[in-house]
C-alpha positions as CSV (number, residue, x, y, z in Angstrom):
1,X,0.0,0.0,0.0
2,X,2.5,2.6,0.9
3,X,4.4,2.2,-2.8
4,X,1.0,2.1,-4.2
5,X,0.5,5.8,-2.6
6,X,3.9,7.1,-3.1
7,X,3.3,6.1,-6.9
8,X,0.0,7.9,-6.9
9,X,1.4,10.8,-5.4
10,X,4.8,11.1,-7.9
11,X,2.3,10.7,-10.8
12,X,0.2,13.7,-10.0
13,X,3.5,15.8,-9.2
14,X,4.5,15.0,-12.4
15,X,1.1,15.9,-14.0
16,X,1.4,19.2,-12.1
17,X,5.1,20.2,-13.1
18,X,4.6,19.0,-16.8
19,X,6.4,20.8,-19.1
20,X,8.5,22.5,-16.6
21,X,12.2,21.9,-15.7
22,X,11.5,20.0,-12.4
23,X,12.5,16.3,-11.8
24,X,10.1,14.5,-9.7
25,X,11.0,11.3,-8.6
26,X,10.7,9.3,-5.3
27,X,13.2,10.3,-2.5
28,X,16.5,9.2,-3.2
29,X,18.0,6.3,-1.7
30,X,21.1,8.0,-0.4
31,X,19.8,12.3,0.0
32,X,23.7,12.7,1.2
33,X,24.9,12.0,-2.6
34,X,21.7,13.4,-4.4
35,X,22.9,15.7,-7.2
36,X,20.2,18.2,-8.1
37,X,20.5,17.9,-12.3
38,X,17.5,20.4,-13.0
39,X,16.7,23.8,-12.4
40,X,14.4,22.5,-9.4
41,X,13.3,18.7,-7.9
42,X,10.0,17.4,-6.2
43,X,10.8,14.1,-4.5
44,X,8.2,12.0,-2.4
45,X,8.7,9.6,0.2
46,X,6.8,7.9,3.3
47,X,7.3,9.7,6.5
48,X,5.4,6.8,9.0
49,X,1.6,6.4,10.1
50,X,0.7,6.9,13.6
51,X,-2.4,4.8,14.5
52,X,-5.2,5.5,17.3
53,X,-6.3,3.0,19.7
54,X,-7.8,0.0,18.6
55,X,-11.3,-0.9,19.5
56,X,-11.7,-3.8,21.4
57,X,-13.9,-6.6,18.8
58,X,-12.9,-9.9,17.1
59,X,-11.8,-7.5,14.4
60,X,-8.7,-4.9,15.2
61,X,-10.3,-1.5,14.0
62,X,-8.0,1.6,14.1
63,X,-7.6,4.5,12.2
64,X,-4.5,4.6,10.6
65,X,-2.5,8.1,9.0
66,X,0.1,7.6,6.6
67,X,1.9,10.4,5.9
68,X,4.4,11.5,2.7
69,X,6.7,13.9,2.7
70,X,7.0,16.2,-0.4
71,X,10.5,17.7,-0.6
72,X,11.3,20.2,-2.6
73,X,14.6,21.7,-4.0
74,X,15.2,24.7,-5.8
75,X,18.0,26.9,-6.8
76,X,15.3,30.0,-6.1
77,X,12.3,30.8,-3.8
78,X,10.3,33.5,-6.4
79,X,11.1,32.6,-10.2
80,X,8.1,30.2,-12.1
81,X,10.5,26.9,-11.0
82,X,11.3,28.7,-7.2
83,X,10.6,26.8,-4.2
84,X,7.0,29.0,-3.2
85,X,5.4,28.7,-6.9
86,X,6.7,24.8,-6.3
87,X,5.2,23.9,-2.9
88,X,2.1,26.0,-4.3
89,X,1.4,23.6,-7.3
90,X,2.7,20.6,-4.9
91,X,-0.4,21.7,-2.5
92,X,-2.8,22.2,-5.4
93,X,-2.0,18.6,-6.9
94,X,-2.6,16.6,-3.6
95,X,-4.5,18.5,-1.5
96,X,-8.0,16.7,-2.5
97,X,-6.4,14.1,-3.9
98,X,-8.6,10.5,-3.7
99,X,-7.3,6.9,-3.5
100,X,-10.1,4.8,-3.4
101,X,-12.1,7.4,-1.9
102,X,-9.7,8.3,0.4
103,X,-8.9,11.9,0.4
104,X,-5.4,13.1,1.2
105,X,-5.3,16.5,3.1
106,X,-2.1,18.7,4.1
107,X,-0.3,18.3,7.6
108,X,2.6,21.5,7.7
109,X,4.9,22.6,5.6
110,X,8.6,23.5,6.8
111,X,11.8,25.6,5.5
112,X,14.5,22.1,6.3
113,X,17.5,24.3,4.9
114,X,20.2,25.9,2.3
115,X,22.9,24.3,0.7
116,X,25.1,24.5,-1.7
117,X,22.7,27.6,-2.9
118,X,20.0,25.0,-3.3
119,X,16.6,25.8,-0.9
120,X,15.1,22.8,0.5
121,X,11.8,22.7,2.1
122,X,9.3,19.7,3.0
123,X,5.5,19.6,2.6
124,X,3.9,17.1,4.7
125,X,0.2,15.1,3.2
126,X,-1.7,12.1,4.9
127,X,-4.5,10.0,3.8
128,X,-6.5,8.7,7.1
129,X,-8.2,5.2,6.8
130,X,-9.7,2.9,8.9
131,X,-7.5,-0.4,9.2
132,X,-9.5,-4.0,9.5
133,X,-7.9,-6.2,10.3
134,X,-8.2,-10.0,12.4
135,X,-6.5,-10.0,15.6
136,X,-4.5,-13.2,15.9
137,X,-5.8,-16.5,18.0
């Protein structure tokens, strides 16, 4: 499920950026190495689910929160590819957003930092659901 969303989410970042010079790709294996090639980079990856209680019932019921992280990099904060016009269409493509009628909503957004006279700031989206599942015998 998570790659399933992660892939949901990179496909409508790509929609949004189309025809722009911004890579968006999943989150890089190794972020230390990451080499920004493009004027400006979206990059998605899975930042954890916290979970509420469970109800007591033969069946564990809990809602569950995964949350993505939407990074992005950008040599600029103003121009059409800076890191505010960015994290604007970012919001604008997931905000809404359904999976199986699930609807993903924003969580915060953050300034993470500057290097290397690249700006880096994460977006953070979740898509609530309620887990069913069988509690073992």
């Amino acid at each position: 499920m998570i790659a399933t969303i992660e892939e949901l989410l990179v496909s409508a970042l790509q929609t949004a950026h189309a025809g722009t010079k911004v890579m968006v790709e999943p989150y890089p294996d190794s972020v230390d190495t990451y080499i920004l090639k493009s004027e400006a980079a979206v990059l998605v990856h899975y930042l954890g689910a916290p979970y509420d209680s469970p109800q007591e019932s033969p069946i564990v019921q809990q809602v569950m929160d995964p949350t993505f992280a939407v990074v992005t990099l950008s040599r600029n904060l103003r121009s059409h590819v800076g890191a505010y016009s960015l994290m604007d269409k970012n919001r604008a493509a997931i905000v809404g957003l359904q999976l199986s009628g699930l609807i993903f909503s924003g969580q915060k957004e953050e300034y993470i930092t500057r290097e290397s006279s690249v700006w880096w700031y994460q977006q953070v989206f979740s898509v609530p659901f309620l887990y069913n599942g069988v509690i073992a015998q």
